[in-house]
C-alpha positions as CSV (number, residue, x, y, z in Angstrom):
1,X,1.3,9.0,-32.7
2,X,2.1,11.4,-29.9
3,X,3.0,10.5,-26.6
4,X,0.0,11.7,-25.0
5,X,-2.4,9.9,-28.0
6,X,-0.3,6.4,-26.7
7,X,-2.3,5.9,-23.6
8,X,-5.5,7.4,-24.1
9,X,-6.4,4.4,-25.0
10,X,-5.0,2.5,-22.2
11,X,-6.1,5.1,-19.7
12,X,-9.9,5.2,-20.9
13,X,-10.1,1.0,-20.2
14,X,-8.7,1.4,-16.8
15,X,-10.8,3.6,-16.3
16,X,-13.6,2.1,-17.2
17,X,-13.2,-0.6,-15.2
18,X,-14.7,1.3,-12.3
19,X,-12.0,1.3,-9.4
20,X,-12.7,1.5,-6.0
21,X,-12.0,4.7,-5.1
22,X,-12.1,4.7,-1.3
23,X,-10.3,1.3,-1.3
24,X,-7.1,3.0,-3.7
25,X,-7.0,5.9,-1.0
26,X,-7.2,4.1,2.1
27,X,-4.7,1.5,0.3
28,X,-2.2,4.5,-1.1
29,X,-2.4,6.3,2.6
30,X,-1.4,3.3,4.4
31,X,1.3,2.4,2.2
32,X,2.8,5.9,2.7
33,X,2.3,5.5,6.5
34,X,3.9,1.7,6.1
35,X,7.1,4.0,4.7
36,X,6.9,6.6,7.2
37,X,6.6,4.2,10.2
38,X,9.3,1.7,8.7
39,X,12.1,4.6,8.4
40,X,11.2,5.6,12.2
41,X,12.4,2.1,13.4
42,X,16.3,3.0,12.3
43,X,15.7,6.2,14.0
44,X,14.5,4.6,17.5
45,X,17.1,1.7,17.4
46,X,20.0,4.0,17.0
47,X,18.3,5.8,20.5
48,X,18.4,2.7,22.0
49,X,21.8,1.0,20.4
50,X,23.7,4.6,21.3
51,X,23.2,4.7,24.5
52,X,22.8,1.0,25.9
53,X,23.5,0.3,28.8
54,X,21.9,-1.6,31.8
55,X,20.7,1.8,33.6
56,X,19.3,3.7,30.4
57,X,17.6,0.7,29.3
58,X,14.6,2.4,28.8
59,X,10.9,1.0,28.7
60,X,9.2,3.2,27.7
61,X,11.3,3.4,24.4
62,X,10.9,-0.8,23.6
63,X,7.3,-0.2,23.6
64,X,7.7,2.4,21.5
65,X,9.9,0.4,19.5
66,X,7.0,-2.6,19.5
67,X,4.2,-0.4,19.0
68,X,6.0,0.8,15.6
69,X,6.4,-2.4,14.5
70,X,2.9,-3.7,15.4
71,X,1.9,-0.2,13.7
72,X,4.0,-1.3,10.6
73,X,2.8,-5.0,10.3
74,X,-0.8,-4.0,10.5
75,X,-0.8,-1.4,7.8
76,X,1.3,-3.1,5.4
77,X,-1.1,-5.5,6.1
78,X,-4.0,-3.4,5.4
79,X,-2.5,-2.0,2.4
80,X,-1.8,-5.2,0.6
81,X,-4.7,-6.6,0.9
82,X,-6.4,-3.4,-0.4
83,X,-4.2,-3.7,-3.5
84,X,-5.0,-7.2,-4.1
85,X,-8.8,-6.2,-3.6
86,X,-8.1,-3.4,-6.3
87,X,-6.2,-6.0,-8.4
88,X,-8.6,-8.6,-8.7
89,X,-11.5,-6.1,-9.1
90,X,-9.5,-4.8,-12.0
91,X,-8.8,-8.1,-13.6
92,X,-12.2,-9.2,-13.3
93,X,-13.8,-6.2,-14.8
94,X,-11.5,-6.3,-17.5
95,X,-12.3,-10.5,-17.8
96,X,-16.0,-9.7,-18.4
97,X,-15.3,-6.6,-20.9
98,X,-13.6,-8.9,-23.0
99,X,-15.7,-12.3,-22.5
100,X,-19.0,-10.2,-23.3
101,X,-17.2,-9.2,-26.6
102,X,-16.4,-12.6,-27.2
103,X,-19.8,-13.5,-26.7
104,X,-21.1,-10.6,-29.0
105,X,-18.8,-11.5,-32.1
């Protein structure tokens, strides 16, 4: 069998199972913005950590610092739980499929 012919098979059942579309985009773009926002952290620390001292202790850039990290919580947040949703909406579909077979045979 050619590697293509391997997951047909496997591809047509997922797809079958009827994902939620707008819940795997919103999920997928939040994840990516989770990665984006997480590798601006290092970036604003090192501003910070470089050049601390009492008098360029800087406000403005802690709350910048916080908001990111709010930011970050609430979309990982956001993200997870939309890939749990997806998950179980997956598992369950695929649950029926196969109980209703068992059922027909």
């Amino acid at each position: 069998m050619e590697n293509g012919n391997k997951f047909r098979p496997f591809l047509s059942l997922i797809r079958s199972t009827k994902i939620p579309k707008v819940a795997l985009t919103i999920g997928l773009v939040t994840s990516i913005i989770t990665t984006i926002v997480g590798l601006l952290i290092p970036l604003l620390t090192r501003e910070l950590v470089d050049g601390f001292s009492l008098e360029s202790l800087s406000i403005y850039l802690i709350a910048i610092i916080i908001a990111i990290f709010i930011l970050q919580a609430l979309t990982d947040g956001l993200s997870t739980y939309l890939f749990g949703y997806i998950g179980q909406k997956i598992v369950a579909s695929l649950r029926e499929r196969m109980w209703s077979k068992l059922i027909r045979w």
